[in-house]
Every structure is written in C-alpha cells, then in structure tokens.
N, C-alpha and C positions, 0 to 999 in steps of 0.2 A: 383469227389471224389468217391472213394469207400468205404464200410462199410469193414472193416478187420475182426472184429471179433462179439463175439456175444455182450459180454459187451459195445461194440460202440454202435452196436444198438441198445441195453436196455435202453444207455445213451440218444441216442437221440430221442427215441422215448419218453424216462420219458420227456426230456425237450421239447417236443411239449404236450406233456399232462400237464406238469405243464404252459406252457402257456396257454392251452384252460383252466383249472381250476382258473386259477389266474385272468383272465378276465371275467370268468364265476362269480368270486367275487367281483370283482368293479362292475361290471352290476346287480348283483344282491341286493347287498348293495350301490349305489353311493352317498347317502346321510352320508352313515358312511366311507365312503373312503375320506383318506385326499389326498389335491391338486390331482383332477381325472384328473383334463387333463394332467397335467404331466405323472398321471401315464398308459393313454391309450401314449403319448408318447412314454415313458417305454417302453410298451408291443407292440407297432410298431418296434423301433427299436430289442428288441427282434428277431421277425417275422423273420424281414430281414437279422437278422445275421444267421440264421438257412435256410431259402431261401438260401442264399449265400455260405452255407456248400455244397447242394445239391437240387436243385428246383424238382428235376423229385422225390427224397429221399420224400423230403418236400409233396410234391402233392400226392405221392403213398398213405402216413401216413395219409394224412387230407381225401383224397377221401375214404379210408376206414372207417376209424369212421365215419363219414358224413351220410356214404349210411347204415353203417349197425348197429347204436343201434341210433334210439330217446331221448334216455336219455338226459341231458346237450343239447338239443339243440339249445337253445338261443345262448351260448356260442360258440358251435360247429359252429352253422351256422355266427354269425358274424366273426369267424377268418375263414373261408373258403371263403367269401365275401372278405376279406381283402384284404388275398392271393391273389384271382384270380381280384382283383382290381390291385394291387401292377404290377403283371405281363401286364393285359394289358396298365397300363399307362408305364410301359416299351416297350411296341408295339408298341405306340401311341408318345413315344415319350413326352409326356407329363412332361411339367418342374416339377422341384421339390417341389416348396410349393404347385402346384394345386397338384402334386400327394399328400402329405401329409396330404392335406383337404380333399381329395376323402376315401385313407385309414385309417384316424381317423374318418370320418363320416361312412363307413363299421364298423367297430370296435363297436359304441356306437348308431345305428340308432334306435334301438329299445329298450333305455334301460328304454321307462315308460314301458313296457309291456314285459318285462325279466322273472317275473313268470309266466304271463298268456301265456308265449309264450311256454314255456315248459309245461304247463296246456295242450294246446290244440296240443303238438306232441303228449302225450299220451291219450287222448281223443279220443272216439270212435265216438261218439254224434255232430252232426254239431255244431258251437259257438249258445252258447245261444245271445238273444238281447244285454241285455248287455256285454258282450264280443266283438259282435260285432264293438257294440258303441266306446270298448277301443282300437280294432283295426283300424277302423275309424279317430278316434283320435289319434294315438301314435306319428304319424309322429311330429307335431305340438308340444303335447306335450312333447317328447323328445327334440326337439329345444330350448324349453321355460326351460326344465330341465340342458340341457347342459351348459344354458346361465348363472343356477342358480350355477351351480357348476363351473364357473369359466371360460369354455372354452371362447374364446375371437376372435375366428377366425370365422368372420362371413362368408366365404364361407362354412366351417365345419358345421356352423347352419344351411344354406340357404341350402345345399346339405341333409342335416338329416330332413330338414322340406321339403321338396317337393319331398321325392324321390319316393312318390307312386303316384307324381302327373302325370298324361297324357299330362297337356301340353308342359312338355320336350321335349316330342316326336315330334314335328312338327316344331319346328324351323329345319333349316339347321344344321347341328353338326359343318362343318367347321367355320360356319358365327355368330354360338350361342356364347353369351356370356362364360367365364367360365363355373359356378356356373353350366348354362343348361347341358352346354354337360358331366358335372363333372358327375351332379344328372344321368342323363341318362346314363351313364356309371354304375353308381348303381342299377340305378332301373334295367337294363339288369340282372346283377351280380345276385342283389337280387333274381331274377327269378329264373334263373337257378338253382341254391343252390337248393333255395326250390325246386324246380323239381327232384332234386336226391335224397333229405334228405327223410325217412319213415316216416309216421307217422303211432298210434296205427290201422289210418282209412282206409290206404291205403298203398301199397309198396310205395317207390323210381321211378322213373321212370330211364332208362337208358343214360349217360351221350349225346348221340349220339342222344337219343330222343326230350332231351330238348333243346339241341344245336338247331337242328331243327327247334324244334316248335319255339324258339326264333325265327331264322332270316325267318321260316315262315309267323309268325305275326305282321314282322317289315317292316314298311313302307322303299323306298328307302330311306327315310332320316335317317331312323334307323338301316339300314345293317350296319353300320359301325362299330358298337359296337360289334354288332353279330359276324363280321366277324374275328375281334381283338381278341375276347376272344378263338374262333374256333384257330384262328393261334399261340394265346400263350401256349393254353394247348391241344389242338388239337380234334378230335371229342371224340377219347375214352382217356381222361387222363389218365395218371398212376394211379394207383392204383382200375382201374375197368376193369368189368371182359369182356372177347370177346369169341365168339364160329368161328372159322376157320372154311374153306370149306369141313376141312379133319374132321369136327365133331367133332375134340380136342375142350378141353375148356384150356382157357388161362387166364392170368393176365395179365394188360399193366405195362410193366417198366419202358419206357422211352420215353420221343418224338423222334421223327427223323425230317429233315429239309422238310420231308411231311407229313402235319397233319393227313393224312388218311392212315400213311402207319407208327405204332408206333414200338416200340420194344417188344414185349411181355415175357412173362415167359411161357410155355404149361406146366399146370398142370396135365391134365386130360382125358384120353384117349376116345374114341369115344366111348367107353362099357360103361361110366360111372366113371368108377375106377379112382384112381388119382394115376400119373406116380409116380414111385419107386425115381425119380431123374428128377426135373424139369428141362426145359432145354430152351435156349434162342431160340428167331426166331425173326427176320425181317419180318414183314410182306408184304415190297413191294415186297416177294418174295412169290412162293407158298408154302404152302397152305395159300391164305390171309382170313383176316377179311370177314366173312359173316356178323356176326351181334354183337351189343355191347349185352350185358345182364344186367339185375337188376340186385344189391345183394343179393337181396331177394332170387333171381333162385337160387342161389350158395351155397348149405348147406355143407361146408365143412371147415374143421380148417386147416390153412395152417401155413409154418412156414415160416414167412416171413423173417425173417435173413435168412434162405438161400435162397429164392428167389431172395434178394434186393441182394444176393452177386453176381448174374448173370450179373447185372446192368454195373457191371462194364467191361463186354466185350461188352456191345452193340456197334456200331459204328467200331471197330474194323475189 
C-alpha cells in the first residue's frame, strides 16, 4: 500500500493515535471500563486491521512517537509491545489463540501501574521505595486485576504474571511449555521497547543498540526470540533514524528481505542541512548503514507525508 495523499495520511495517522489514546483509557481507568477484556479484544483487532493496511506504514508511525516524546507512555509502550509481539508470533509461526494471549497480555501487562508508569517517564529522580515496591509488585498484581475484570484466559494471566520473571529464561523455548516461551517472548519485547522509549532521565537508546544488547545478554536458550524480533522488524526498523558512510543522515522506510540492509529516506546532507527533496536508497547498496542514531541526536521537523510517499517505490 501506498499513502496517495496528504489527507490519507492525516487519516491514518489520527487512527493510530486514536488507538494509542483509547487504550491509553481503559489502562488508565480499568475499573470504570465496561467488559475490558472485550474491549483490549477491540483494540487488538483494531491493531491488526491497521498492521494489515501497511506494517512498514504501521512501524514508521509507532517508532516515531515511541522514541520521541515520554508523554502517554504507558500507553505508547504497551501498543508498541503489542505490535512487535503480533509480528514476531507471525515469524514464529505461532498458532492463533497462543498468539492472542501473547498480544492481549502486551496490551494490559502493566495496567496496576499505568499512572506510576507515566510518573516515572517523566521523572528525573531514581523510583522512590515505594515506587519501587509497586514496580516489584505490578506484574502479579495486574494478573490478580485482570482476573478481577473478567479476563478469563489463563494463559493471558499466567503470561501478564511472570513476564519480568527469569525463570522463563532457562527452560528450552522449543520444549517450554506455552505460557513459558509466550511470557519470554514478552519479556524480550518488553525490553526492547523500554530501551528505545526516553525518559525525562535519560535519551532512548538506538533500535540497533538494544537489539544487540538483547541477544547479547541472551543465553543460547534465549537467542531465539532475539533473533525473531531482529528478522520481523530488522536491526534499524522503520521509522528510525541511520547515518550512512556518505555522512547523510536518513530515515528508515521500509524493511527489505535483509534485515541489515533496510530502505531508507536521505534527509540530510553531510553539512548538516536537510535535502531540499528527500530521496529513497537501498542500502545494500552504497553508500550503506554506518550506524543506527537516537531520536534524541535528530533535532529536526520532518514532513512525514512526503517521506512515507517514497515508500512506495522501495523494492521496485
């Protein structure tokens, strides 16, 4: 799919933001939301009709807001967990109700601590005790929440109650039960997210870095996750930013069938300046990927309707 005009993409960018808000409101209120599990249902299917318009579209939009404002990031970060849930149990292969337990339990993992969670993106000050205490606690407690509001799918519990646990990590993934390798499929997600998202205390780290440290710190029994997420959305996903060998700075468009080798936009010339007329590049061609960049590094207003309109010669 391509974006035709500007209004298209006004359209869909409202309706990716009126998902992350509307989710942002059952998490934040779930005791005043009626039938919630129906309605994270809802807002899965949602997801995936927008996914299915345009995934590389879909990724550009969420990595950008992700990387570059703290605000809403409760919100922000459970539908960006979702997403990149959603796609590697597409990698994996994974049947449909484990995948639906995986992506409802992303969606609602953290909903006892949905305001402290936005508390401490903008927060300069390390968590106080008790903050910590509720961090400690969310996982379990969101389980015991989930269960109170109706959800009924205990893999969805059992994945939302262990997913900051360690000892997912050590069983075998092929030979783990569900529930394990579902949870460890989150807790990876989880990771990552957080490693790109700002807070007020520290930048984003870059998509490329955290991929990394991930399957750095993954045991062989844990590469696989690592390696699932790397090949569904690739080291630098769409919508973050690269510097080329040629010193341009770029945006990523699109994936290509090499995860290290994506489609970019060139914004911005090796002087600094941003090009009069951005323009596509392949980068398993020269000039390629030197290095991924924060958001943070990239002080620049871009117009993403024309960039995203490039998108659709990539491949080509």
């Amino acid at each position: 799919m391509s974006i035709q005009s500007a209004n298209e993409y006004e359209d869909l960018l409202a309706l990716w933001s009126d998902l992350e808000s509307g989710l942002g409101v059952i998490l934040g209120s779930p005791d005043s939301t009626q039938e919630f599990a129906q309605r994270v249902v809802q807002y899965d299917r949602w997801m995936q009709g927008l996914l299915q318009r345009d995934p590389d579209v879909g990724l550009y939009l969420l990595f950008q807001l992700a990387a570059n404002s703290p605000v809403g990031y409760s919100a922000s970060h459970s539908l960006v967990c979702a997403v990149l849930c959603h796609l590697i149990a597409l990698e994996l292969n994974i049947v449909p109700q484990e995948r639906n337990s995986l992506v409802h339990a992303a969606l609602t993992m953290n909903v006892a601590m949905t305001a402290m969670q936005d508390v401490l993106a903008t927060q300069v000050e390390k968590p106080t005790a008790q903050q910590q205490d509720m961090i400690k606690a969310h996982s379990v407690k969101s389980s015991l929440m989930l269960a109170n509001l109706g959800v009924t799918d205990g893999q969805w519990l059992d994945i939302v109650s262990n997913h900051h646990d360690d000892v997912v990590e050590r069983a075998d993934f092929h030979t783990a039960p569900p529930s394990t390798r579902l949870t460890r499929i989150l807790k990876v997600v989880d990771r990552y997210a957080a490693m790109i998202s700002p807070r007020m205390s520290r930048a984003g780290r870059t998509a490329t870095e955290s991929a990394r440290s991930i399957m750095a710190n993954a045991s062989a029994k844990t590469d696989e996750v690592g390696h699932a997420l790397v090949r569904a959305v690739g080291l630098c996903p769409p919508g973050t930013y690269i510097r080329l060998d040629s010193e341009e700075l770029g945006v990523v468009l699109r994936r290509s069938s090499q995860h290290n080798h994506p489609f970019v936009a060139i914004i911005g010339k090796p002087t600094g300046e941003l090009v009069p007329a951005p323009r596509l590049h392949w980068t398993a061609h020269s000039p390629r990927i030197r290095s991924a960049l924060a958001a943070s590094a990239v002080r620049v207003r871009l117009n993403h309707f024309h960039i995203l309109q490039l998108s659709a010669f990539a491949g080509q």
